[in-house]
C-alpha positions, 0 to 999 in steps of 0.5 A: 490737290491729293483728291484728282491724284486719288481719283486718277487711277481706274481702281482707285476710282472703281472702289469710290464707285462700289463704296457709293452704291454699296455703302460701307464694305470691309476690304474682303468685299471690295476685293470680291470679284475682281482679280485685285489683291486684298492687299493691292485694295488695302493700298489704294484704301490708304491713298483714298483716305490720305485725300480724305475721301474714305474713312475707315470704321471699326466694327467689331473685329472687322473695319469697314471703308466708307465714302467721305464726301467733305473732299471731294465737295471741295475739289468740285469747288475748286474745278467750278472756280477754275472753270469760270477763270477759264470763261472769264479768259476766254471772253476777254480774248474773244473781245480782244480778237473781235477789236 
């Protein structure tokens, strides 16, 4: 799933962070602070919205990024799912084990 390749990289994952606290922020204001290129932010906004976890907003002339949930409420799904197979696993050795 693209959303745990998206949100593996520290700045990546930094940017889903100030977009959740912050709200939506243009690339000049995500980039404010940091040692990080408006253009090295731009890329990892790209990859982001790829996975489906930021949106970007016209606002006049200036687009904005905002945190997209829908994505990222699936890939929990998803690791609640695998999370109980491993349980299911684990008990079915445990009971072979104790045989």
């Amino acid at each position: 799933m693209s959303v745990f390749a998206a949100l593996g990289d520290a700045t990546r994952l930094g940017l889903i962070v100030a977009l959740c606290t912050a709200g939506a922020m243009s690339t000049a204001q995500l980039t404010a602070g940091t040692t990080v290129s408006r253009q090295a932010i731009t890329k990892h906004l790209r990859v982001l919205a790829d996975a489906g976890l930021v949106r970007d907003i016209k606002v006049g002339r200036e687009r904005l990024w905002a945190f997209d949930p829908r994505y990222l409420q699936e890939a929990r799904q998803s690791l609640e799912l695998i999370a109980q197979q491993w349980d299911h696993a684990l008990l079915q050795l445990k009971r072979a084990v104790e045989r």
